[in-house]
N, C-alpha and C positions, 0 to 999 in steps of 0.2 A: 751600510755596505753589505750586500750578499755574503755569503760562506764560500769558499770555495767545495766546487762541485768536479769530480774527474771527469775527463770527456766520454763519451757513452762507445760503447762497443757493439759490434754487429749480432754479434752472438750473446749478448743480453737484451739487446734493448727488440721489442717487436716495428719493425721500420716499413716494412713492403707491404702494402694494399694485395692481397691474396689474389694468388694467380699463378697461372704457370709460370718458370725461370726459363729464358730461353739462352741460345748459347751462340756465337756470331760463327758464320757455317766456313769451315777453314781458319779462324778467328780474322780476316778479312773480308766477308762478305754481309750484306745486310740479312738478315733472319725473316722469308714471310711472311711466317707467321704469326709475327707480329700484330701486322697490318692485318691479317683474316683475324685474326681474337679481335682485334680494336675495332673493325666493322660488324660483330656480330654483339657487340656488347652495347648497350641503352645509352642514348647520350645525357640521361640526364642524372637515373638512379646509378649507371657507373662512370658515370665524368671523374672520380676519382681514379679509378684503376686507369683509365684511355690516358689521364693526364700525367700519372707514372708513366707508364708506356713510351710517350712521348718523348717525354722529359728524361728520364734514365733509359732508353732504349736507343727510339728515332733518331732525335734530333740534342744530344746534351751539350754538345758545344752551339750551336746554333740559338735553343733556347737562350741560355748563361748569355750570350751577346745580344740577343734582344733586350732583354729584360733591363742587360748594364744600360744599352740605350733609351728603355723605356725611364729607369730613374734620370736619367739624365735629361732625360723630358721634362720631368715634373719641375727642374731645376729653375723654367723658363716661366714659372708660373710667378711673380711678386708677391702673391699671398704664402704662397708651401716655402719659396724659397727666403722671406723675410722671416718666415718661424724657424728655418734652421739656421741662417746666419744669424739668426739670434741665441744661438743654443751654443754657439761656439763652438759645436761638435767637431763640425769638418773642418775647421780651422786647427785645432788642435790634437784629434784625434781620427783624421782623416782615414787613414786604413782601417783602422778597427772599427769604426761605423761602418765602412762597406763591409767589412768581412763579417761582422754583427749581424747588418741586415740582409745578406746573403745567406750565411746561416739558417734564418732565422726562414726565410721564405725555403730554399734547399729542404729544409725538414717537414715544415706543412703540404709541398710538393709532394716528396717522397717518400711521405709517410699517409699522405690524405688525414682528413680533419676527423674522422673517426678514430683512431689508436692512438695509443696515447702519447707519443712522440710528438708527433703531428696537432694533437689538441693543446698540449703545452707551448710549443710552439704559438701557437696561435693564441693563445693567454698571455703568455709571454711578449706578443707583440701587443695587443690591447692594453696592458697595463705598461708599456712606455707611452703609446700613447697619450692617456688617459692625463698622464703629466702636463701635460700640454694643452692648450684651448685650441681645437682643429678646427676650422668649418665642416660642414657635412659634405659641400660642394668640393671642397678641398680632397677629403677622401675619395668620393666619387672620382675626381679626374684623377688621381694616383691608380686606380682601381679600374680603367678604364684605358691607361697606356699599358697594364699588364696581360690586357686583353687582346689590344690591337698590337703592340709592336711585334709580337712572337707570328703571330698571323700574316704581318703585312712583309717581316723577314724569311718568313718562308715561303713565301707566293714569289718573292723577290731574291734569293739569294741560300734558300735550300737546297737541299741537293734533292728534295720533292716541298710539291706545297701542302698545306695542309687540307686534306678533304673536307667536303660541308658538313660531314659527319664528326668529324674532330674539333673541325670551328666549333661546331653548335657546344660539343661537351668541353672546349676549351671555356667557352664563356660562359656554359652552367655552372663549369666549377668555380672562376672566378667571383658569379655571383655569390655563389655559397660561402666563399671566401668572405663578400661582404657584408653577409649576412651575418656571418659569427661574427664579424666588428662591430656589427649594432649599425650599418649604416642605412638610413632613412632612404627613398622616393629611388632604390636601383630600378633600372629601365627595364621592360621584359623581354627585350631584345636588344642584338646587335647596332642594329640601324636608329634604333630611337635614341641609346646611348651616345651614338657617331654624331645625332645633331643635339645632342643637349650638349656635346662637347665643345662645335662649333661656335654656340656662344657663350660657354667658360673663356675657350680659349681668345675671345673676340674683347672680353673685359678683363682679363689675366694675365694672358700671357704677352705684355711688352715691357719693355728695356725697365730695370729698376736694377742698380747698384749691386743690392743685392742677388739676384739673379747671376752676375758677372762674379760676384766674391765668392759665392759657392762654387759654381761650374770650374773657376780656378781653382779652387782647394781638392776638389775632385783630379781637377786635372795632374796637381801636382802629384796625388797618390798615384796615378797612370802613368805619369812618366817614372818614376822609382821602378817600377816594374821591370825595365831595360836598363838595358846600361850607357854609361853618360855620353856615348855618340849618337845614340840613337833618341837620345829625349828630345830633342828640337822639330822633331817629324811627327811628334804625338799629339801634339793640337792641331796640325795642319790635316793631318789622316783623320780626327774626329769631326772635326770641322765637315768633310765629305761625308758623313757618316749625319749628318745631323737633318732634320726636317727644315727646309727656310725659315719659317715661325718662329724658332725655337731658336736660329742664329741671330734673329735679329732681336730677338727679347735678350737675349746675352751680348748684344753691341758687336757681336763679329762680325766679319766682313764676309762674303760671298766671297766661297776656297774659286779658282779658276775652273772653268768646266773640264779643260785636258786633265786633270788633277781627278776629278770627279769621275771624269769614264776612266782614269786608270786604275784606281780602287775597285771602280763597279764591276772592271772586267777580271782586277785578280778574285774577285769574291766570287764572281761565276765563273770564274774556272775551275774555282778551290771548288762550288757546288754539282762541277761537272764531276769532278774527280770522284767524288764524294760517292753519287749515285753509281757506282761501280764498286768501289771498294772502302772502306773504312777501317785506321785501327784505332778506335774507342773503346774506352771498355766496354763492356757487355754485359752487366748493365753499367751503368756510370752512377754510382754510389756515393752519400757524404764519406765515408770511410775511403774511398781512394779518390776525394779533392783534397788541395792544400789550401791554406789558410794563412795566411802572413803571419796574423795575430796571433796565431794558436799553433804553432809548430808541434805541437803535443799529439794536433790533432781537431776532429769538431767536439764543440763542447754543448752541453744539455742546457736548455733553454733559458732555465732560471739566472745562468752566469752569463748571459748577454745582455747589451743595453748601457749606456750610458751609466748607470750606476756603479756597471762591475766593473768598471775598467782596470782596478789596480791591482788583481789579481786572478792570474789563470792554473 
């Protein structure tokens, strides 16, 4: 078992990819010049800074719900999801593994894989891994919904989409991402990654038990989030939220389409609103999200993961 480690502070720890701090104009309006820094900067050599940017400036509630949706993807695969119901994680420790591995990505995000926040992080996830016998192919499709779901949420339900100048250094960074896991055969593009997916997902992703025990233990940590009138509408609302594929490897049923456009339309409305005014923070910081698990606060790398659990 780990040592206990305090959770890290803003003014110790070095967290931000160097760059200007901007400031939200009236504290509800979107900032520029944002968008001008993030178009004059390289999308490959600064996909780190574009991806803060991004992530704690643009889009921080928007990413955080893709991203929940892209794990939620991976859930549909038989192979990723028969290795975590076999781990008994989210059966028994259901919040603290999402809050672990949200953590754990929030920091390599917002710190970028250079400083040392952000490279710990990213050590820190490689060695849970390492625990485990992954496939390569497995990685790759995990690796590959972090790319596309943020993308395909924001063309669809941002309150802007992401430009081909931010795709491109969204999916540099990602690659870089999977480059410091050690992962074998990444695509050198977009498009070629999109059909190597299509037949992962073509020998993967259908109905397997497990797939179904997971997604529900997930589920059940979603619903805790509200309160007990409201939990009986948190699989029917995810359900609309889901890719068909991915409902039917989990044995759901197809939510009704009225159900489906009424989601879609409160989501673009919420993305109309959006595009006018916002109050987010400015930037959206580990140090001002909350944490289930960690009411104390976010905590340093080394004390997350399945080993730490009995002590924060």
């Amino acid at each position: 078992m780990t040592a206990h480690l305090c959770p890290f502070h803003t003014a110790t720890v070095a967290r931000v990819p160097l760059g200007p701090v901007y400031r939200r104009p009236w504290k509800i309006f979107h900032a520029p010049q944002i968008r001008q820094e993030i178009s004059q900067l390289d999308a490959q050599a600064d996909c780190q800074r574009i991806v803060y940017l991004l992530t704690c400036y643009e889009f921080p509630f928007d990413i955080t719900r893709a991203l929940e949706l892209a794990l939620f993807h991976t859930f549909g695969s038989r192979s990723v999801s028969r290795l975590l119901d076999g781990t008994g994680e989210f059966a028994q420790r259901g919040q603290q593994r999402y809050d672990d591995t949200s953590m754990l990505i929030a920091q390599f995000m917002e710190a970028g894989w250079e400083q040392d926040l952000g490279h710990r992080a990213i050590e820190r996830m490689n060695a849970i891994h390492a625990r485990y016998r992954i496939r390569n192919d497995d990685f790759l499709f995990v690796l590959w919904t972090f790319i596309d779901f943020p993308m395909v949420w924001m063309a669809s339900f941002g309150w802007r989409a992401f430009t081909a100048h931010e795709c491109q250094a969204w999916f540099n960074y990602w690659i870089g991402i999977g480059q410091r896991m050690g992962l074998r055969d990444l695509p050198a593009d977009k498009a070629r990654f999109d059909l190597w997916i299509q037949n992962y997902e073509y020998q993967e992703m259908v109905y397997d038990a497990s797939n179904a025990r997971v997604a529900q233990a997930t589920l059940s940590v979603m619903e805790h989030w509200f309160p007990a009138v409201l939990r009986r509408w948190v699989q029917p609302i995810v359900a609309c939220m889901l890719r068909p594929q991915l409902r039917q490897a989990l044995g759901w049923a197809t939510p009704p389409q009225w159900r489906i456009a009424c989601i879609n339309r409160v989501l673009l409305l919420r993305a109309r609103i959006k595009s006018f005014i916002s109050i987010e923070r400015y930037p959206n910081l580990l140090s001002s999200r909350g944490y289930r698990s960690y009411p104390g606060g976010p905590m340093q790398p080394e004390q997350l993961g399945p080993a730490s659990h009995a002590k924060h």
